[in-house]
KETORVEX-271037 format. One record per residue (C-alpha): residue number from 1; chain; residue in three letters; x, y, z. Coordinates in Angstrom, 1 decimal. Last residue first. Layout:
<pamis>
PAMI  nr kette rest      X      Y      Z
PAMI NUM     A  ala      X      Y      Z
...
</pamis>
This chain:
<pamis>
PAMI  nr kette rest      X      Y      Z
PAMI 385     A  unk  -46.9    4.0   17.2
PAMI 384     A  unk  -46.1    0.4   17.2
PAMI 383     A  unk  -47.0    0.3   13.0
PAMI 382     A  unk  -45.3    3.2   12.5
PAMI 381     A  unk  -42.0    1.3   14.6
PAMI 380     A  unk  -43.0   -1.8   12.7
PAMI 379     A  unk  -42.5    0.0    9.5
PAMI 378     A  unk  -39.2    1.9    9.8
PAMI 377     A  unk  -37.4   -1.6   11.3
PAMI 376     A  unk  -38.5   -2.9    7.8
PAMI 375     A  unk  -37.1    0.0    6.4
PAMI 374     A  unk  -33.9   -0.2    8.0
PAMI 373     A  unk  -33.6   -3.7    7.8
PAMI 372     A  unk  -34.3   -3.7    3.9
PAMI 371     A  unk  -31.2   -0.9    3.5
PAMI 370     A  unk  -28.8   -3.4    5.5
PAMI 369     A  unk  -29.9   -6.3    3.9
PAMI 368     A  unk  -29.3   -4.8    0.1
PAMI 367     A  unk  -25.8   -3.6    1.6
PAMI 366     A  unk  -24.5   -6.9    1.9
PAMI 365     A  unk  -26.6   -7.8   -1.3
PAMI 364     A  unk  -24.6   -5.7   -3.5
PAMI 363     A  unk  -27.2   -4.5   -6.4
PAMI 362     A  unk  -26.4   -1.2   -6.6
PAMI 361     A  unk  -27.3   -1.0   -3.1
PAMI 360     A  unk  -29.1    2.3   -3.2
PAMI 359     A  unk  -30.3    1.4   -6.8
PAMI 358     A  unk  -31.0   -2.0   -6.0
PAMI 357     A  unk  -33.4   -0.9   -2.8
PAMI 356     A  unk  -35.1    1.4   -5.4
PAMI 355     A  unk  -35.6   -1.1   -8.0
PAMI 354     A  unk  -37.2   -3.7   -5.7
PAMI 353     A  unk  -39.5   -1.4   -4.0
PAMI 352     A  unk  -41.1    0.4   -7.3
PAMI 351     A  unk  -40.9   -3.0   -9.0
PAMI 350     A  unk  -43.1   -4.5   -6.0
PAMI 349     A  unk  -41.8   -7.1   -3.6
PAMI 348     A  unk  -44.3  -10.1   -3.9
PAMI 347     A  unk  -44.2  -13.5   -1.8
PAMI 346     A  unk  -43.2  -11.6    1.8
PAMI 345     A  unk  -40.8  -12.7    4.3
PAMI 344     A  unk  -38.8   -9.7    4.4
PAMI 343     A  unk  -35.5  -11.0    3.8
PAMI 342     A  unk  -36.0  -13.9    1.5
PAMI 341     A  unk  -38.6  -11.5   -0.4
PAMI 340     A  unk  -35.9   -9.2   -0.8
PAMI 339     A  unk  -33.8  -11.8   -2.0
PAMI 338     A  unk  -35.5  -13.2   -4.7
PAMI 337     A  unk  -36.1   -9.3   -5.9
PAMI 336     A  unk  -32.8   -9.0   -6.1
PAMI 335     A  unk  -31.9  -12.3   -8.2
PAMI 334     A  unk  -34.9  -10.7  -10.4
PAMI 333     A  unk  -33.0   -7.1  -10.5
PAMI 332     A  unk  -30.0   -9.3  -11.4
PAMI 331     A  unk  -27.1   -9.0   -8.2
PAMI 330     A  unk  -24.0   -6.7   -8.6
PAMI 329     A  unk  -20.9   -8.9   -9.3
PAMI 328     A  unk  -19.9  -12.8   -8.1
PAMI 327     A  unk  -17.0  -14.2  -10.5
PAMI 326     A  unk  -17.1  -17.6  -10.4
PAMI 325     A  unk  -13.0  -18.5  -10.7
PAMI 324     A  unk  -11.5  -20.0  -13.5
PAMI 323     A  unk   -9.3  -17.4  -14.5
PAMI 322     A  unk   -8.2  -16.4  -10.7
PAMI 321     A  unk  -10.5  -13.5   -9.6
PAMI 320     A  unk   -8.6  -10.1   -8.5
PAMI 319     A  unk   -9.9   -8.8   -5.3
PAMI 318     A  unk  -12.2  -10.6   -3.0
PAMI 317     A  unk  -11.8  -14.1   -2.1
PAMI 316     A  unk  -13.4  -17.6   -1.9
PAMI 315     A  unk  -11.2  -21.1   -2.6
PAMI 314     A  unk  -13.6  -24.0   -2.4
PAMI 313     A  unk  -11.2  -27.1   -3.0
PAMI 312     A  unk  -13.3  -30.7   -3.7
PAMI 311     A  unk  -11.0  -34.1   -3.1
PAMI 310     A  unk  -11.2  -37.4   -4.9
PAMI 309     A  unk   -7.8  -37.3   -4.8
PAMI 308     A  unk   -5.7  -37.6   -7.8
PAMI 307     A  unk   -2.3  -35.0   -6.4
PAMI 306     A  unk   -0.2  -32.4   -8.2
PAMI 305     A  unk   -3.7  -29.9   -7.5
PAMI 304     A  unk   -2.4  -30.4   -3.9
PAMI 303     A  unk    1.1  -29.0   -4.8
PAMI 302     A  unk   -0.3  -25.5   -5.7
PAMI 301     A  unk   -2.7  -24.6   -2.5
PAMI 300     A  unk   -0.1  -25.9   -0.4
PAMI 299     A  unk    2.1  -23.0   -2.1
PAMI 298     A  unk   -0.9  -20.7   -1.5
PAMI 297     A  unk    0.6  -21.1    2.4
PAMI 296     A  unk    4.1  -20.3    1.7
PAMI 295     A  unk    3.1  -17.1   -0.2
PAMI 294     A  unk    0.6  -15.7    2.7
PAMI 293     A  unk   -3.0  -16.3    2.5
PAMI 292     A  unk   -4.6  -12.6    3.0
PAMI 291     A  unk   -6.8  -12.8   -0.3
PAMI 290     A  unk   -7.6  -16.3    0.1
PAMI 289     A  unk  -10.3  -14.7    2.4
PAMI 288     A  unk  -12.7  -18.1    2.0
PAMI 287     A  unk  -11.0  -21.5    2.7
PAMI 286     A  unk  -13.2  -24.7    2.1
PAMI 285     A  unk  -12.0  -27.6    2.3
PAMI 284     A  unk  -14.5  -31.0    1.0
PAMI 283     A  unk  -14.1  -34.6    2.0
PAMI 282     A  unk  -15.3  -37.6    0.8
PAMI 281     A  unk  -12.9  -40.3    2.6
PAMI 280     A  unk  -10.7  -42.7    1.6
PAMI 279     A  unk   -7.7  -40.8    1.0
PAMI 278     A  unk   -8.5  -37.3    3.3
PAMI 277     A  unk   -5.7  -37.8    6.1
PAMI 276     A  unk   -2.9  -39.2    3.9
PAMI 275     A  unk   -4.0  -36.0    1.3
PAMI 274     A  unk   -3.5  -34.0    4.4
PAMI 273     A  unk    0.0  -35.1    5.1
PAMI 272     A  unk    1.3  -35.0    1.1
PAMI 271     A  unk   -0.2  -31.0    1.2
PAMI 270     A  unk    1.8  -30.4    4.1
PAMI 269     A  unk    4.7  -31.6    3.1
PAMI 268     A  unk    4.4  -29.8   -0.5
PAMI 267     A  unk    4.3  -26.7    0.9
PAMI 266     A  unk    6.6  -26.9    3.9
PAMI 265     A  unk    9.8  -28.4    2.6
PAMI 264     A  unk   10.9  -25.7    0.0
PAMI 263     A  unk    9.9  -22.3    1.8
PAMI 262     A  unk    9.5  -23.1    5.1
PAMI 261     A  unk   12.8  -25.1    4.8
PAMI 260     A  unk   14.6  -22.3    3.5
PAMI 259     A  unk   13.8  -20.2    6.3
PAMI 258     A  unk   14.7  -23.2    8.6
PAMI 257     A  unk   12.7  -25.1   10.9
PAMI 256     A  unk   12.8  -25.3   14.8
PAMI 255     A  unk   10.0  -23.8   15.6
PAMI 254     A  unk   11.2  -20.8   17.4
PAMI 253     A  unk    8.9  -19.3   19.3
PAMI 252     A  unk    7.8  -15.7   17.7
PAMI 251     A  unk    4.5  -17.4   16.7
PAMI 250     A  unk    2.7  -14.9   18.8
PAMI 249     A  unk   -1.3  -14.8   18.1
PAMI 248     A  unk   -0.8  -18.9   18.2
PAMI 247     A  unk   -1.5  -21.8   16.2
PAMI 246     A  unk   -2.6  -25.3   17.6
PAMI 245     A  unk    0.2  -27.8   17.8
PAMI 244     A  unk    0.3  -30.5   14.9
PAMI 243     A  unk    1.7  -29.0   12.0
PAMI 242     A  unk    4.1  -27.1   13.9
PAMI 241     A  unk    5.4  -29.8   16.5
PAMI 240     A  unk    5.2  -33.0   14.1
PAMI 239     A  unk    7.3  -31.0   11.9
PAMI 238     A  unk   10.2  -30.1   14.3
PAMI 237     A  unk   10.0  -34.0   15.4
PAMI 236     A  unk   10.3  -34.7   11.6
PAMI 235     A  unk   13.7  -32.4   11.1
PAMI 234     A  unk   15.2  -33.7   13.6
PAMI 233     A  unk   14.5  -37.1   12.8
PAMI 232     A  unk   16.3  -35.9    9.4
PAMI 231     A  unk   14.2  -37.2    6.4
PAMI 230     A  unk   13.6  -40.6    4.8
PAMI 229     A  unk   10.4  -39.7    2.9
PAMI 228     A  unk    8.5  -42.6    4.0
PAMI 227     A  unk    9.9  -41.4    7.6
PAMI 226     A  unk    8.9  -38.0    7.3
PAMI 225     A  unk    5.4  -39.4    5.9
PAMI 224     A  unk    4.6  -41.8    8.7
PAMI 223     A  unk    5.9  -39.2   11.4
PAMI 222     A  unk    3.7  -36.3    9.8
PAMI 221     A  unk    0.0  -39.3    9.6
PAMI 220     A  unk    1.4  -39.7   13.4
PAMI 219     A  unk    1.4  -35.9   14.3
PAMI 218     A  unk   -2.1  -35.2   12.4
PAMI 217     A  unk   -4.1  -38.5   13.9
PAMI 216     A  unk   -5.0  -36.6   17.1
PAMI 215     A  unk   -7.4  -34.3   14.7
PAMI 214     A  unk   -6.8  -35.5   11.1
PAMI 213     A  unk   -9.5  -33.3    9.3
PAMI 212     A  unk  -10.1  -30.8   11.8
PAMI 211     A  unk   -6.8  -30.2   12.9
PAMI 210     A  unk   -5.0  -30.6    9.3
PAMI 209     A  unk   -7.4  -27.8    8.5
PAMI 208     A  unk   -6.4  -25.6   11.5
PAMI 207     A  unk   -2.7  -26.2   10.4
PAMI 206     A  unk   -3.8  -25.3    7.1
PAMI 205     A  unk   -5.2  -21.7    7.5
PAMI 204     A  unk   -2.3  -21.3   10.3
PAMI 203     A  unk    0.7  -21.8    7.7
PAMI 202     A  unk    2.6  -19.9   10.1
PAMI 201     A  unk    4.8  -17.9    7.6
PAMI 200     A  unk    3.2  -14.7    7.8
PAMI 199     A  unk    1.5  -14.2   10.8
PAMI 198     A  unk   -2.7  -14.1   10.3
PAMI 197     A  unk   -4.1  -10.3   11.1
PAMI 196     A  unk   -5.3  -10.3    7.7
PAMI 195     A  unk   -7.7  -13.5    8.2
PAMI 194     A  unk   -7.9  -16.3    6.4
PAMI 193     A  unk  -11.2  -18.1    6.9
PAMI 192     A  unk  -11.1  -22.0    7.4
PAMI 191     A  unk  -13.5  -25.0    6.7
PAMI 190     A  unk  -13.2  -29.1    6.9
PAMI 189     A  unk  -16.3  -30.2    5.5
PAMI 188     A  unk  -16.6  -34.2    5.6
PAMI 187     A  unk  -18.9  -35.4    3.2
PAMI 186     A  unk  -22.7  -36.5    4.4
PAMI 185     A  unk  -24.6  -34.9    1.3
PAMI 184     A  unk  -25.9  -32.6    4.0
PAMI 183     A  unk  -22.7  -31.6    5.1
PAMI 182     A  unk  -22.3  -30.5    1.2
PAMI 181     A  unk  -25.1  -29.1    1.6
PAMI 180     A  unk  -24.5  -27.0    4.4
PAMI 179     A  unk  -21.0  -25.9    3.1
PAMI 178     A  unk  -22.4  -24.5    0.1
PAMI 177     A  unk  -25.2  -22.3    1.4
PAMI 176     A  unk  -22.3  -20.9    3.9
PAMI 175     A  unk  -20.2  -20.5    0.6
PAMI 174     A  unk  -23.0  -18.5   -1.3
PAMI 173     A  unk  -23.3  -16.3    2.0
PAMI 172     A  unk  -19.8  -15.8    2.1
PAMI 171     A  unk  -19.8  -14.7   -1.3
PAMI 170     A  unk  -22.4  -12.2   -1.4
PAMI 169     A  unk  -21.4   -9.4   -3.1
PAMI 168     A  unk  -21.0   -7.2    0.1
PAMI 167     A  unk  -17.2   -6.9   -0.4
PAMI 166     A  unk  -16.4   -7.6   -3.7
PAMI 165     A  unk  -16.5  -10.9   -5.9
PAMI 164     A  unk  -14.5  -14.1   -6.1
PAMI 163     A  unk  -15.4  -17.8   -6.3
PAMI 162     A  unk  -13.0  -20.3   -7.0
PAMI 161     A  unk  -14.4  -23.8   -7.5
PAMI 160     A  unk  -11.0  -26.4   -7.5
PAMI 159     A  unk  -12.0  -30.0   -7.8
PAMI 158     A  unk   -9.2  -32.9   -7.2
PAMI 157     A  unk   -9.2  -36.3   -8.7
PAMI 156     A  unk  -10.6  -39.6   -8.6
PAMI 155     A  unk  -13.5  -39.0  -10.5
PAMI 154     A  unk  -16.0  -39.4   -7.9
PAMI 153     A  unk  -18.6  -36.9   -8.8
PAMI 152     A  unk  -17.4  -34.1  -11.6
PAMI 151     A  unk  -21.5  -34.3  -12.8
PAMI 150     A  unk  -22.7  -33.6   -8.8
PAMI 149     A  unk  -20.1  -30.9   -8.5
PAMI 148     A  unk  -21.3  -29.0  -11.7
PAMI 147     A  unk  -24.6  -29.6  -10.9
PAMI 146     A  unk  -24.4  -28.0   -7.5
PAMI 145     A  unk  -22.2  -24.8   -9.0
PAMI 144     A  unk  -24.8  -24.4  -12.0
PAMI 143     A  unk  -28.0  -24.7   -9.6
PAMI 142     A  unk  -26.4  -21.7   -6.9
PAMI 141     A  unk  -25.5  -20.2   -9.7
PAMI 140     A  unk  -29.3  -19.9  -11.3
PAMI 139     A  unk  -30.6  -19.2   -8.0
PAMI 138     A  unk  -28.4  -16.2   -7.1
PAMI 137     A  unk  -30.7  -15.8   -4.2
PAMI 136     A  unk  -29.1  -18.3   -1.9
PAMI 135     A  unk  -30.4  -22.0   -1.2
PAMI 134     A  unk  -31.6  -23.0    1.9
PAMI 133     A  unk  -30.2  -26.0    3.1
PAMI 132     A  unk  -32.9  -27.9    5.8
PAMI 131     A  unk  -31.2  -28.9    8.8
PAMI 130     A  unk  -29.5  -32.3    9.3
PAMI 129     A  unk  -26.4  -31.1    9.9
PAMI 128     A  unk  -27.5  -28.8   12.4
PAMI 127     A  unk  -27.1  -31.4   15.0
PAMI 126     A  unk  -23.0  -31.0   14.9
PAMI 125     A  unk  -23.5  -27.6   16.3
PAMI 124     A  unk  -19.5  -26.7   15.9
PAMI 123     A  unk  -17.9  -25.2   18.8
PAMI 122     A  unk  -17.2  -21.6   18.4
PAMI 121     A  unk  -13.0  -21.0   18.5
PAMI 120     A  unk  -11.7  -17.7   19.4
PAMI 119     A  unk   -7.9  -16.6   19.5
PAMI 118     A  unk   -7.1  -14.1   22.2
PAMI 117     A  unk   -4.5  -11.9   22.1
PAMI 116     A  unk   -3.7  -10.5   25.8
PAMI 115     A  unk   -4.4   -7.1   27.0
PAMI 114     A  unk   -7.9   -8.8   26.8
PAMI 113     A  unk  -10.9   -8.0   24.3
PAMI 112     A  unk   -9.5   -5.6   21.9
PAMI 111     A  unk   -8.7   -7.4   18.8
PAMI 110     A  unk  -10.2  -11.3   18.2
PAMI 109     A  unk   -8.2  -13.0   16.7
PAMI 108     A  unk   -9.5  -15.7   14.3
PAMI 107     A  unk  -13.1  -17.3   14.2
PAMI 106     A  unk  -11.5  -21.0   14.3
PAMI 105     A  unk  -14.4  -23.5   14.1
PAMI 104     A  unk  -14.3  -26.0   16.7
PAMI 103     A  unk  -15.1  -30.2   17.0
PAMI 102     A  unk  -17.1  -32.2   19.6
PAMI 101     A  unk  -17.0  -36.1   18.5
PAMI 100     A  unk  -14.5  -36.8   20.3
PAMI  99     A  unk  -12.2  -34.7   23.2
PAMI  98     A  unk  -11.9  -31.2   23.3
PAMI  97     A  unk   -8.1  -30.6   24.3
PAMI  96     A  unk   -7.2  -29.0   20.9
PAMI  95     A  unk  -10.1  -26.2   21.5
PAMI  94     A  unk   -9.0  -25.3   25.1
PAMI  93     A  unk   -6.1  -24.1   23.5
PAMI  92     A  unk   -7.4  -22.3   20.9
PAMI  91     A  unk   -9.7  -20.2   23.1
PAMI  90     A  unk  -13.8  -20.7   23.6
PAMI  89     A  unk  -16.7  -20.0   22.4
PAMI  88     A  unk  -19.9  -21.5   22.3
PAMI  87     A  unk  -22.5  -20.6   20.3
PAMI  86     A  unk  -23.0  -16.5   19.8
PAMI  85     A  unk  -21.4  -13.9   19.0
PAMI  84     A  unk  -22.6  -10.0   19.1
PAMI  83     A  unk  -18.9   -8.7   19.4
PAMI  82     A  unk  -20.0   -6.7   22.7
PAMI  81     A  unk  -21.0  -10.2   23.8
PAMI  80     A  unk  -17.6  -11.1   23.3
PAMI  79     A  unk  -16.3   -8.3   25.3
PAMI  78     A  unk  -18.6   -9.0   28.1
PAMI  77     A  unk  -17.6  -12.9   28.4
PAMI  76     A  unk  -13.6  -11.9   28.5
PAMI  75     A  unk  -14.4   -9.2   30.5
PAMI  74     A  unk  -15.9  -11.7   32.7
PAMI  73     A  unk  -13.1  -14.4   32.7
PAMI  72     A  unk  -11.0  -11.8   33.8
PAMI  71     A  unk  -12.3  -10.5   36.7
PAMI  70     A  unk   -9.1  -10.2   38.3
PAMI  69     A  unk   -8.9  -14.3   38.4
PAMI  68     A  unk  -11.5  -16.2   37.0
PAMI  67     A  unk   -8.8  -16.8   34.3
PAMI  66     A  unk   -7.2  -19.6   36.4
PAMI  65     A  unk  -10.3  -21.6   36.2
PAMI  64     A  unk   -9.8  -21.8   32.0
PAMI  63     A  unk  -12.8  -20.9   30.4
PAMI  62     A  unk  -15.8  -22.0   28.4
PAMI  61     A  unk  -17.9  -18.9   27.0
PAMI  60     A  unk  -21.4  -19.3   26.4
PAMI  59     A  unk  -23.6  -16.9   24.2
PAMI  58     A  unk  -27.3  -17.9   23.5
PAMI  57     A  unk  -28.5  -17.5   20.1
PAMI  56     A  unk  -28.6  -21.7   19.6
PAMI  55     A  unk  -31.2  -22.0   21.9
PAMI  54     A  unk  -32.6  -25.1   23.1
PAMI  53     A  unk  -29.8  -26.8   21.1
PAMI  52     A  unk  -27.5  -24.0   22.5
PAMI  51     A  unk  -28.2  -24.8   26.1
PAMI  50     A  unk  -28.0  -28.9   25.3
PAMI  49     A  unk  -24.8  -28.6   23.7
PAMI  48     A  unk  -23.3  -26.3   26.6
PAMI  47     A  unk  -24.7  -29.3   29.4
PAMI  46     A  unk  -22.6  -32.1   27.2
PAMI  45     A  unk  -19.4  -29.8   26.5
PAMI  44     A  unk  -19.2  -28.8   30.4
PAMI  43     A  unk  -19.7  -32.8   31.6
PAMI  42     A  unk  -17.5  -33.7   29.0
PAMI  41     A  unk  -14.6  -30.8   30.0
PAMI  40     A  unk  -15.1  -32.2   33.6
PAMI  39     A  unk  -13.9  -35.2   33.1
PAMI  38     A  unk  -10.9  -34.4   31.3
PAMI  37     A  unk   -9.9  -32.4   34.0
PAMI  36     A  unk  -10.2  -35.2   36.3
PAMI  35     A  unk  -13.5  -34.6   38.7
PAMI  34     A  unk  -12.7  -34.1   42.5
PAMI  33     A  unk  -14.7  -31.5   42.5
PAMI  32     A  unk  -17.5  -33.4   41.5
PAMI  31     A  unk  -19.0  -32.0   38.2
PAMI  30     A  unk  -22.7  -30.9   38.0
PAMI  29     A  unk  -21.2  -27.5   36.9
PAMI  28     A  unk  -22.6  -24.2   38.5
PAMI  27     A  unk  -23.1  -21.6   35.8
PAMI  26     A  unk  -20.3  -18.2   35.9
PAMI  25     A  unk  -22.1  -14.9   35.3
PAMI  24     A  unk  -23.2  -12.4   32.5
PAMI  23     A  unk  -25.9  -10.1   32.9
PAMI  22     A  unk  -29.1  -11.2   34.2
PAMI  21     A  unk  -31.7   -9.4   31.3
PAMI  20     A  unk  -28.5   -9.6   28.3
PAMI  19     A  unk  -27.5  -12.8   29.4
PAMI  18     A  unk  -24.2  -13.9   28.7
PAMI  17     A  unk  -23.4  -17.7   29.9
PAMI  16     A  unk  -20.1  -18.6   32.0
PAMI  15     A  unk  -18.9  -22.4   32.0
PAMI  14     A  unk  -15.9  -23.4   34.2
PAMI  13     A  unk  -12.5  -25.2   33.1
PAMI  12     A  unk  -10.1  -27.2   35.2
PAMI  11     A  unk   -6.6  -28.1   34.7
PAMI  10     A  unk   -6.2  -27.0   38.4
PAMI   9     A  unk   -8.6  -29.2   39.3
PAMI   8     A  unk  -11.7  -27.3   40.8
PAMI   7     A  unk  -11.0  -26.5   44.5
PAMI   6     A  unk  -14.4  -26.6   47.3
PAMI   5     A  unk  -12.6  -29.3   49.3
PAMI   4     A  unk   -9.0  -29.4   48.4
PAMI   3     A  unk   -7.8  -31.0   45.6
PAMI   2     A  unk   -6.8  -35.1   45.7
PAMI   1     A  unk   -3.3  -35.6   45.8
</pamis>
């Protein structure tokens, strides 16, 4: 029956929005109560989009009704503030019931925030898109690595670009430059970060991957492929289940498959099912923190380059680089200066400035930002006083 008067659904899902002047507190939906849950998730997604296209720093948090309960919902909201996010965020299992065109990116667990794990998603600003790319102080790399995917072009067959480098070196920043225009070029981006609190054995960078590239096409494109491979029915129901359902902080359930089926079925499955997904299509993935892949996961890695797909593979890490890989070390004092004047705004950094900032750095942009913050924090406080 219908709920009663002044009852969401109990599939429901309410909207709460940080504010660092009001504090943080639940938004009134424009929902009927009587609203399926489906419903209701629209009407939330539409008003959250138009928020965070007015202001895209703004935190929102989309959560389950039932969490209202003991204040939950608002420790959730503080505790992700605490984090400095922004966008919209929202659990893993809210993000596999969004319906088209909104899409998540996984952020990981998230350590600290409830008793209870909690997986964050942000939804994915579809309207950026369009947004100018700016390109990253390494100029000349930034050039070689666009050049050298516009000359491989269509060539019916996978492109790897490793890129590796320490801790503050950049890389992320490179790859976020990367991933905007490749949007830009209109492929399909499908992104992940591994993270080192990710459970051996779960696959989880891929299963996210298979999520945003397939999304409700991942469990038929498994059935098609068991069943052109003639295996158990057991077998395929047990795969439809893990590569389809989203990941959790406790995988402890049992799925189903076999140690040695992890090990000899899994890798090369689940390369075969996302090649079915990206065949047709231009499509990039990108997967930075290879570093904390497990075994079975690189696996994938290996039986993909077995395909000719007209695929690109962004693999970023720290640690030791593969061969091939672009190895990112201390920034050029001119690479520096380029990004000094990104930072601050102004045309000309002086030698004196520049080579000082590098020297405290030495040359790792990470900490580069950090140093130029302070002082540029330093001068509009003389300037205030």
């Amino acid at each position: 029956g219908s709920p009663a008067s002044g009852e969401l659904p109990s599939a429901a899902w309410v909207l709460w929005r940080h504010s660092d002047e009001d504090g943080d507190h639940r938004m009134a939906t424009e929902a009927s109560d009587s609203a399926s849950g489906t419903d209701l998730l629209k009407v939330l997604l539409a008003r959250a989009s138009a928020i965070l296209e007015e202001d895209p720093g703004v935190l929102l948090v989309l959560v389950p009704r039932s969490k209202e309960e003991n204040g939950t919902a608002s420790a959730l909201v503080a505790g992700l503030a605490a984090m400095e996010l922004d966008g919209l965020i929202m659990s893993d299992a809210t993000a596999t019931k969004l319906p088209p065109p909104y899409r998540t990116e996984r952020i990981g667990f998230l350590p600290g925030i409830l008793s209870e794990p909690f997986c964050a998603h942000r939804l994915e600003a579809r309207k950026a898109v369009a947004e100018k790319v700016v390109p990253p102080a390494r100029e000349e790399l930034w050039m070689w690595i666009r050049e050298r995917i516009e000359k491989h072009g269509d060539l019916g067959e996978i492109q790897q670009i490793g890129i590796t480098g320490p801790a503050g070196a950049g890389k992320s920043h490179l790859i976020n430059a990367l991933a905007a225009w490749l949007n830009a070029r209109d492929m399909t981006v499908a992104r992940v970060s591994c993270l080192p609190s990710d459970v051996p054995g779960t696959f989880s960078a891929w299963r996210v991957l298979l999520s945003q590239l397939g999304g409700d096409q991942v469990p038929e494109a498994v059935r098609a492929l068991g069943s052109e491979l003639t295996l158990d029915e057991t077998l395929v129901k047990n795969l439809v289940r893990f590569l389809s359902e989203p990941v959790q902080a406790d995988e402890s359930v049992d799925s189903g498959l076999t140690p040695l089926q992890y090990k000899d079925v899994l890798p090369d499955f689940t390369a075969n099912v996302l090649v079915r997904l990206v065949t047709g299509r231009s499509c990039a993935v990108i997967i930075d923190d290879i570093q904390w892949m497990d075994e079975g996961s690189l696996g994938v890695v290996s039986a993909l380059e077995r395909f000719r797909i007209p695929l690109l593979l962004v693999l970023g890490r720290r640690g030791q680089p593969a061969p091939e890989d672009i190895r990112l070390g201390p920034m050029s004092l001119e690479e520096h200066r380029h990004l000094l004047s990104e930072l601050s705004g102004f045309e000309r950094i002086t030698d004196e400035l520049n080579q000082e900032i590098h020297r405290i750095s030495g040359g790792l942009p990470l900490i580069s930002r950090e140093a130029m913050a302070v002082i540029s924090s330093g001068v509009k406080s003389t300037a205030g006083g």
